[in-house]
ZAZA-558619 format. One record per residue (C-alpha): residue in one letter; y, x, z. Coordinates in steps of 0.2 Angstrom, whole numbers, plus 2048, in hexadecimal, padded with zeros to 3 digits. Example, Ala and Ser with C-alpha at 12.3 -4.5 7.8 and 13.67 -1.06 7.14 Angstrom:
2
A7EA83E827 S7FB844824 
This chain:
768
X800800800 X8108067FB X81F80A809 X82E7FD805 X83F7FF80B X8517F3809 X85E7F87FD X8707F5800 X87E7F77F6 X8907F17F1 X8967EC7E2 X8AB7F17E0 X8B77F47D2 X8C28047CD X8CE7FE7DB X8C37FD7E8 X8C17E97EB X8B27E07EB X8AB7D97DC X8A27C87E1 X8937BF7D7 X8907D07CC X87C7CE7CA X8727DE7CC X8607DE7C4 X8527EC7C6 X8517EF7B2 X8417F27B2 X83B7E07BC X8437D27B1 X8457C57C1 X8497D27CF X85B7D07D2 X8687CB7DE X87C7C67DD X8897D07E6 X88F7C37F4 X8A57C07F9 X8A77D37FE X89D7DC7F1 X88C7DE7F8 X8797DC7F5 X8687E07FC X8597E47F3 X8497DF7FE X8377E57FB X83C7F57F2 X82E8017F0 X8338157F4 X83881B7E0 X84481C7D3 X84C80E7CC X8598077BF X8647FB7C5 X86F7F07B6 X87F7EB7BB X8887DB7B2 X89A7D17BA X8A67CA7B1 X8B57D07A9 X8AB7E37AE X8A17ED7A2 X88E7EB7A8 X8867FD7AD X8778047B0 X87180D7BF X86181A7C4 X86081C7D6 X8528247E2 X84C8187F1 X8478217FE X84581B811 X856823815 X861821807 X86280D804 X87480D801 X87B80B7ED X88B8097E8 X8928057D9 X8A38027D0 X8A67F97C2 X8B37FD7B4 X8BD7ED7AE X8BB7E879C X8CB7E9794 X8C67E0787 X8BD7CF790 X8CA7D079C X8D67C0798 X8C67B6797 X8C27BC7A7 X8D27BB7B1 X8CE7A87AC X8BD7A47AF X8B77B07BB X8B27A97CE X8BD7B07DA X8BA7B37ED X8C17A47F2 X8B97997E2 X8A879D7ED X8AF79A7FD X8B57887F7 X8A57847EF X89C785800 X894775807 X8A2775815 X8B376E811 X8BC77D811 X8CB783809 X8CF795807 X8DE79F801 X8DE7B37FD X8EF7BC803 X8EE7CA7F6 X8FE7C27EC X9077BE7FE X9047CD805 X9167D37FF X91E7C4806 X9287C2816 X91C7B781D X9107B582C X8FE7AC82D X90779B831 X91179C822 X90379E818 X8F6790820 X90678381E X90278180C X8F177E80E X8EB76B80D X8EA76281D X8F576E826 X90576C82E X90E77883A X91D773846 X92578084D X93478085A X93E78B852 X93F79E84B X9347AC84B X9277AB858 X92A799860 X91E78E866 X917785859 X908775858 X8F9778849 X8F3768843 X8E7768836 X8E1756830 X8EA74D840 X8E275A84B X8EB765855 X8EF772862 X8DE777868 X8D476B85E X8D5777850 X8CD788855 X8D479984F X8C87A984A X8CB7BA842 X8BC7BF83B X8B27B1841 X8B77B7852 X8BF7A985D X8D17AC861 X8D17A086F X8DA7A487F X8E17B3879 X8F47AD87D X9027AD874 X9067C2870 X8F67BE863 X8FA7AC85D X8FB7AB849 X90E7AA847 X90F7BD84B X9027C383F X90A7C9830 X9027C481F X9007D7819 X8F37D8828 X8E57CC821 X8DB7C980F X8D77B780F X8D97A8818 X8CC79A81A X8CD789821 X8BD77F826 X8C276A82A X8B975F838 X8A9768834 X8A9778839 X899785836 X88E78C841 X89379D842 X8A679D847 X89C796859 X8AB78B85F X8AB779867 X8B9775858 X8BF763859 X8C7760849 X8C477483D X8C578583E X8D3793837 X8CA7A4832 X8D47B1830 X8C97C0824 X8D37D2828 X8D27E081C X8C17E3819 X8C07F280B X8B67FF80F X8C380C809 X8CF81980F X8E181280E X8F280F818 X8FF801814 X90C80181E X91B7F381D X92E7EE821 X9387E1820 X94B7DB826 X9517CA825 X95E7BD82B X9627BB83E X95E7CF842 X94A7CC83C X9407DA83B X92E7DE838 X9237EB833 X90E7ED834 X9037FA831 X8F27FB82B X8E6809827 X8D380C824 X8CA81D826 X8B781E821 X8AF83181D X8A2833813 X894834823 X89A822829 X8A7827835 X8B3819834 X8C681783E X8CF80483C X8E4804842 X8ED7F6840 X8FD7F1849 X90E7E7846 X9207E584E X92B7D484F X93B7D2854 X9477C5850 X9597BD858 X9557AD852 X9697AA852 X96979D848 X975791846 X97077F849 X97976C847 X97B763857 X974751854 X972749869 X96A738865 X973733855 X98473D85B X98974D84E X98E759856 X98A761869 X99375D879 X9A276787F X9A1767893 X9AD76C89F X9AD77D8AD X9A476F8B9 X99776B8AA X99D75A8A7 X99D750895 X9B075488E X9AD747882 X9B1757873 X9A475A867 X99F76A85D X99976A84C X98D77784F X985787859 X97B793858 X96B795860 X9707A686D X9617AA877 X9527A686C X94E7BB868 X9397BE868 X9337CE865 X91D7D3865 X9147E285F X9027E485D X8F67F685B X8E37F4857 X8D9801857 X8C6803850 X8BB80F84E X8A881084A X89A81283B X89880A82D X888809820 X87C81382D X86980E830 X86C809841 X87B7FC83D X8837F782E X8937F7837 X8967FB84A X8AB7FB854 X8B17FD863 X8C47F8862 X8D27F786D X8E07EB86D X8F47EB873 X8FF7DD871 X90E7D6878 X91C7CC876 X92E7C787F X9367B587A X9457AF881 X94379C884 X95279387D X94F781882 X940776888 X93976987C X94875F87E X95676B875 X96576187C X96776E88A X966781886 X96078F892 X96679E893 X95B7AB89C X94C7A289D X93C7AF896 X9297B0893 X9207C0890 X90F7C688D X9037D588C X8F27D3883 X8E47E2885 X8D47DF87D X8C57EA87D X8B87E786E X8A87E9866 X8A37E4856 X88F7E784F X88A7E183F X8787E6837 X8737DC828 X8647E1821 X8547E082F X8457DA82B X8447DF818 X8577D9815 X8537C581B X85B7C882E X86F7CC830 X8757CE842 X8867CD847 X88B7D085A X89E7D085F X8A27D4872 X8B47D387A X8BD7D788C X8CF7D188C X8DE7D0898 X8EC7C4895 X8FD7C389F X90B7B789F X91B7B88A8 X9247A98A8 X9377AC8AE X94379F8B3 X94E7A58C1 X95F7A28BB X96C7968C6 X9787958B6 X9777868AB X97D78B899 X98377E88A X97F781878 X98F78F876 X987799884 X994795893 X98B7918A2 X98E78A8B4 X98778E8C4 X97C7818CA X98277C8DD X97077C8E2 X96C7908E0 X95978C8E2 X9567828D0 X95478C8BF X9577888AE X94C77B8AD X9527718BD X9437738C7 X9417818D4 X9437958CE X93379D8CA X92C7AD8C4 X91B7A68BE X90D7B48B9 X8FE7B08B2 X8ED7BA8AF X8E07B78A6 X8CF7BE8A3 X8C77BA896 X8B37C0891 X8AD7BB87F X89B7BF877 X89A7B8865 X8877BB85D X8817B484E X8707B9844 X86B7B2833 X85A7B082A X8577AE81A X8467A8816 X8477A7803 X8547A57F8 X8577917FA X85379180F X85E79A81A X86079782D X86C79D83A X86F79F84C X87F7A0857 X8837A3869 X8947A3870 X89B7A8882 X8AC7A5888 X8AF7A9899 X8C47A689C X8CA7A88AF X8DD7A68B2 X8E47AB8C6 X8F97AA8C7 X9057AE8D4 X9197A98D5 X9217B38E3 X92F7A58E0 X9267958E4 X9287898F1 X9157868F1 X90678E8F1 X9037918DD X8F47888D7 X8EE7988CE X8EC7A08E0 X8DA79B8DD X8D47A18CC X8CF7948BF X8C07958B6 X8B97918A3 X8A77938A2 X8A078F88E X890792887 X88E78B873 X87C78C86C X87E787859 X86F78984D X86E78383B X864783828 X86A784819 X85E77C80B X86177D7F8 X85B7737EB X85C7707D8 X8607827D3 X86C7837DF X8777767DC X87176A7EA X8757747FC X87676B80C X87877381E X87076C82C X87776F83E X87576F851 X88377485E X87F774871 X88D77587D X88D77B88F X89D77D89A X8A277F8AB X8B577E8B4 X8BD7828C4 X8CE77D8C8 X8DA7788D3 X8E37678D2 X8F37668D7 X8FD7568DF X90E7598D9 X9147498E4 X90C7528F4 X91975C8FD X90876190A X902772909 X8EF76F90F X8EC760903 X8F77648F4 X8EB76E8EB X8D67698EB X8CA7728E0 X8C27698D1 X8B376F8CA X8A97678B9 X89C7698B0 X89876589E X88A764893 X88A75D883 X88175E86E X88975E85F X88275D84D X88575A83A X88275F829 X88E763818 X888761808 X88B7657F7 X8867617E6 X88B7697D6 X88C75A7C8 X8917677BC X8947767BA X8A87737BF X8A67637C7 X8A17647DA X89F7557E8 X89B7587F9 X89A74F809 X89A75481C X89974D82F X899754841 X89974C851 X8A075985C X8AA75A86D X8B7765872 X8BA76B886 X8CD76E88A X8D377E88C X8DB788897 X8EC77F899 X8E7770895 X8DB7708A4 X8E677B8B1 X8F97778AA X9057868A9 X90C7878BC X91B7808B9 X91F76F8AE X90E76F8A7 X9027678B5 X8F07678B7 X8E375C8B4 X8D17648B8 X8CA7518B6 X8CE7508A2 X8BE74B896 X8BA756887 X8C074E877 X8AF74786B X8B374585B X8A773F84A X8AF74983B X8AC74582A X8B274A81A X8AF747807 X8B47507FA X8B67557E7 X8B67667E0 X8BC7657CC X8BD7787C2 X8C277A7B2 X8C67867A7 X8C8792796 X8D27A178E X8E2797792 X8E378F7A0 X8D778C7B3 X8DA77B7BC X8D57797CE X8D37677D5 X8CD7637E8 X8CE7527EF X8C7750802 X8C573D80B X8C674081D X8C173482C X8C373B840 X8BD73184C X8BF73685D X8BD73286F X8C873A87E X8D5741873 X8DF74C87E X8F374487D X90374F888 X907742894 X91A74189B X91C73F8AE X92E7428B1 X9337568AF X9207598AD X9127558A1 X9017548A1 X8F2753896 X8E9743897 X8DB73B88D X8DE72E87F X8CE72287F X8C972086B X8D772A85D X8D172384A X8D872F83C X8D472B82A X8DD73381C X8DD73D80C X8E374E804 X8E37547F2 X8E87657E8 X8E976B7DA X8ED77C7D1 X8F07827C0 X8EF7927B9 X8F67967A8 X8F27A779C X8F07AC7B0 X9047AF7AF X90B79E7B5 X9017947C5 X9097827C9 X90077B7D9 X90276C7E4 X8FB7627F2 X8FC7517FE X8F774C80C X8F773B815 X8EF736826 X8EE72482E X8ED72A841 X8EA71A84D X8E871885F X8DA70C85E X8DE704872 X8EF6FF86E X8E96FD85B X8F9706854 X8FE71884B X902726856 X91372D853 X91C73C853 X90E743848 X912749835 X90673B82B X90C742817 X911753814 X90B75F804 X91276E7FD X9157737EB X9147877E4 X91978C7D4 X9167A17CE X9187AD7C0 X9137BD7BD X9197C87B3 X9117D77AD X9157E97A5 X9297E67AC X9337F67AB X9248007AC X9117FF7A7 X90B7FC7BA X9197F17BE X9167DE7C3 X9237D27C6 X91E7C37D2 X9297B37D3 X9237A67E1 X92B7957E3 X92378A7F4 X92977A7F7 X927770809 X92675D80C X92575481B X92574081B X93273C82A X927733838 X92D72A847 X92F733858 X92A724863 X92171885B X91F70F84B X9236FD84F X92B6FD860 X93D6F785B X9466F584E X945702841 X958704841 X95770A854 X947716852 X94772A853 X940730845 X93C743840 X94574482F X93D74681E X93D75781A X93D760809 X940771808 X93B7837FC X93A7977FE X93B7A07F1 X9337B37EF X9347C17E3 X92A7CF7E5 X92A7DF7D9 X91A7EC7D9 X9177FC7D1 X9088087D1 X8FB7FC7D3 X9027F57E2 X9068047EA X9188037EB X9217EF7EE X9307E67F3 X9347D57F6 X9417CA7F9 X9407B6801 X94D7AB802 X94679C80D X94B78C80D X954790800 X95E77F7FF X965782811 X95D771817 X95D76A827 X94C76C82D X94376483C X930765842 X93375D851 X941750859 X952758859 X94B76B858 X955773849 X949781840 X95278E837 X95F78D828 X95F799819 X9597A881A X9577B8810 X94B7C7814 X9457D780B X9367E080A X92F7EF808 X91E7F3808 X913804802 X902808802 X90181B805 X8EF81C7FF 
């Protein structure tokens, strides 16, 4: 019996990226091949201890032929491609790119690659805003606070991972309005059903953020300068040597003034109040201010460092992470009163391991193994007496022991701990049966002290998050391949400690009582897909799942935000169908996806007000149906025109009515040109027009009243434009934005002005 071995290999082209679907065939065995998967690479199982000759065929690249020697410790081939100059406008149009496959998964999933963004001034939020069924509301400027909602869901409902590893509880010196777009590769957004390996109790999707994953030496560093004194700059390096030694650096710096000007508007008044030394209401109105203690400023270093393509793992990092960020808070969620020295900070350390082997038992098992140690602390500051109006002249509040907020002073800090091990194998039993297993621990415990408090902080005694998620699932094909369903099972298992907190109580011994919960629950599904033709594609999804509140939500914040350990976790059955339409030939590539979407969900967590506090409470049975639709055109692969729409019916089925103050029809348009061979051979001119539509939505309700007397968020329409200019293959870029180009008021939610024009450059140079 002969000895057999597992060849790996990767397919890439003359640039070093990734060639997908390239089919690799042993020449001398007619039905012995494989295709190259998203990043390049392939496996070989089975193959005897000899020569071989290896024919290579993609499109658009000349097909080539390869004799290699097997042998039990060389089983590593890689091969580059050399484009076909002469197929290649046939190509640009018909070839399946990275994200074509990723869309024509079973999962309702859209996905968007960065390459072309990568010049702009944008971060991940920017980016994930033109993607169907998202909408972003953000309080302001660089790095505010800002609410996700993807398909009605948002907040924690949606999870975030980076790499498929979960982002959860990671504060906010990590959140995804710091991440700059130059960072990452792609961008992929599963909806209501989310798959087995991202190992997450997801209520309503999933945001996967794919990093840089080239297994080549480069450096691409970045500036840019913009309106209200906005900086940033990111850079990001691989190393690898040629014995599998391999060093990762990212890192990026933020800082902004946010100064911008804003419109008073107090409850249908123009203008903002003009108030006397004593703070009283001079009857005098200004036209306008400008926002004057909003600055935010974070930076980031990641470190990695490891082996890559060695027998003993295919991949294998430890990594280190710093972050941090300073904000200064400029008003509450009501804007009519501004502070003026109110600040939250944050430091973020995170130790890592990341393991990857993919080919054991004769290529069918991969292993994946991530394992993380992270420390997060938040200072909340609010110690001022003063009380400032909207031009920044203040009074001194007679009662020296209130803060900016009008409840007592306080110096809140918070630490959390937080444990995560992420493992994932899959096994693939032939080449229309695959099954997969996932395990997920997240351990978060959060312990606070505020020198200044009357009280004993709650956080004296440490809270608690104990989660344990067993998913497991099969993936069958049929029909050549053009039937696929996945079949899956998700078991939840979650304990809490905390400490509730009777606001009303002014006792000391029976104010606070420890609450402790245990949950256990299962979750399943399926998405399918069936490929009519070869451009027509329909497909059709559900899972019942839960979700268990997170940290915050469970313990409150310590000061406005106040606890409830007793809350339910959310249950939601997801559902989704959808239609995939391709078409295309020399001239032109149309892209059409429509997805039906229905949510219906039990316990839906709602912020509650009480007063100067809130508090999340449970909303018994939340129905959300609804639709979105894009569509994209690509002509002579010079001009793209794209659009999309989305509208959701979300209802509060006790009370039988829609739930306002949630954006229900929004859709962005996108219009780019490239030009080619401008000024010199290797130059490449890039024009981008976005557009952004926001239906206006009622801030109370949708009936109570008349419709004369409601508050409404306004409609909102607005544009940025981008040019960008590269030379050398991309080496060497600059880019200028103008956003909101037409200087429109803007407004995500009630009475909190986002920014006017502005204008930012960019440089950016990849070094090697």
């Amino acid at each position: 019996m002969f000895s057999q071995t597992v060849l790996k290999g990767q397919i890439l082209d003359q640039k070093s990226q990734p060639i997908a679907s390239a089919t690799i065939q042993v020449l001398e065995q007619q039905n012995n091949y494989v295709v190259s998967d998203f990043d390049g690479k392939f496996n070989f199982q089975n193959l005897e201890l000899k020569k071989y000759i290896f024919q290579i065929k993609a499109i658009g690249y000349k097909s080539k032929n390869v004799v290699f020697q097997v042998t039990s410790s060389n089983n590593f081939l890689k091969i580059v491609l050399q484009q076909d100059i002469t197929a290649l406008d046939e190509v640009v149009i018909n070839g399946k790119t990275k994200v074509d496959l990723i869309k024509e998964q079973a999962f309702e999933v859209e996905a968007l690659e960065i390459k072309q963004l990568k010049n702009a001034s944008v971060d991940i939020n920017g980016i994930l805003a033109t993607i169907p069924g998202v909408n972003i509301r953000q309080n302001g400027g660089l790095g505010s606070d800002f609410n996700f909602s993807l398909n009605g869901f948002s907040g924690n409902q949606v999870k975030f991972f980076i790499d498929g590893i979960p982002q959860d509880n990671l504060g906010t010196a990590l959140s995804f309005n710091n991440f700059p777009a130059t960072l990452i590769d792609r961008v992929e957004v599963y909806k209501g059903v989310v798959p087995v390996f991202l190992g997450a109790d997801a209520l309503g999707g999933a945001i996967n953020i794919i990093s840089n994953q080239e297994q080549k030496n480069f450096l691409d560093v970045s500036y840019d300068i913009g309106s209200f004194n906005t900086h940033r700059a990111t850079l990001n390096g691989h190393y690898y040597t040629d014995k599998g030694f391999a060093f990762q650096l990212s890192s990026f710096f933020n800082y902004s003034d946010n100064d911008y000007t804003i419109n008073g508007n107090e409850f249908g008044k123009e203008g903002f109040a003009i108030r006397d030394e004593l703070g009283n209401n001079t009857g005098l109105r200004r036209k306008t201010a400008k926002r004057f203690h909003d600055a935010y400023e974070s930076q980031m270093i990641q470190a990695r460092v490891g082996f890559i393509n060695k027998k003993f793992a295919d991949k294998i990092l430890v990594g280190i992470t710093a972050a941090a960020n300073e904000n200064e808070i400029q008003h509450s969620q009501d804007p009519e009163i501004p502070f003026g020295e109110m600040e939250r900070n944050e430091e973020v350390f995170r130790a890592s391991i990341n393991f990857l082997k993919d080919s054991l038992l004769n290529g069918k098992l991969k292993v994946k193994a991530y394992g993380e140690l992270a420390s997060i602390k938040a200072i909340n500051i609010d110690t001022s007496s003063r009380q400032y109006n909207w031009f920044g002249e203040f009074i001194i509040r007679n009662d020296k022991t209130r803060g900016e907020r009008g409840g007592s002073k306080s110096i809140l800090s918070l630490d959390d701990s937080r444990r995560l091990i992420n493992t994932s194998s899959t096994y693939k039993l032939d080449k229309n049966n695959t099954s997969s297993i996932n395990y997920t621990y997240n351990y978060l415990e959060r312990s606070g002290n505020d020198p200044l408090n009357t009280f004993t902080t709650p956080f004296k005694t440490p809270h608690k998050i104990n989660k344990h998620i067993i998913g497991a699932s099969h993936t069958f094909n049929f029909f050549n391949q053009n039937l696929q369903l996945t079949a899956f099972g998700k078991s939840f298992f979650i304990n809490t400690i905390s400490v509730n907190e009777d606001v009303f109580n002014d006792d000391i011994d029976t104010r606070f009582s420890i609450v402790k919960n245990r949950y256990k629950d299962f979750g399943y599904g399926f998405a399918s897909s069936y490929k009519i033709t070869k451009g027509l594609q329909v497909k059709l999804s559900h899972e019942n799942t839960i979700r268990v509140p997170e940290g915050y939500e469970f313990f409150g914040d310590g000061n406005n935000l106040i606890a409830n350990p007793n809350l339910l976790p959310e249950e939601s059955k997801n559902t989704n169908a959808g239609l995939l339409f391709n078409y295309s030939n020399r001239l032109i590539k149309v892209n059409l996806d429509t997805n039906f979407f229905r949510r219906d969900t039990d316990n839906l967590l709602f912020l509650s007000s009480r007063g100067n506090v809130a508090q999340y409470i449970n909303l018994s049975k939340v129905l959300n149906t609804g639709f979105e639709t894009e569509i994209l055109i690509r002509i002579f692969n010079k001009l793209s025109v794209g659009g999309n729409i989305t509208y959701q019916y979300i209802e509060d089925k006790n009370i039988d009515q829609r739930i306002p103050n949630i954006p229900y029809t929004f859709g962005n348009f996108s219009l780019a040109y490239t030009l080619k061979k401008l000024f010199q051979s290797s130059g490449i001119l890039n024009i981008n027009l976005n557009s952004f539509y926001v239906e206006e939505f009622p801030f109370q309700s949708f009936i109570d009243g008349s419709s004369e007397e409601r508050l409404f968020i306004p409609r909102q329409f607005s544009h940025n434009l981008n040019v960008s200019y590269s030379l050398k293959d991309g080496r060497y870029n600059i880019s200028f934005l103008i956003s909101n180009l037409t200087n429109e008021r803007l407004y995500d939610n009630f009475a909190i002005q986002k920014p006017g024009r502005a204008f930012f450059i960019k440089f950016r140079h990849n070094l090697f």
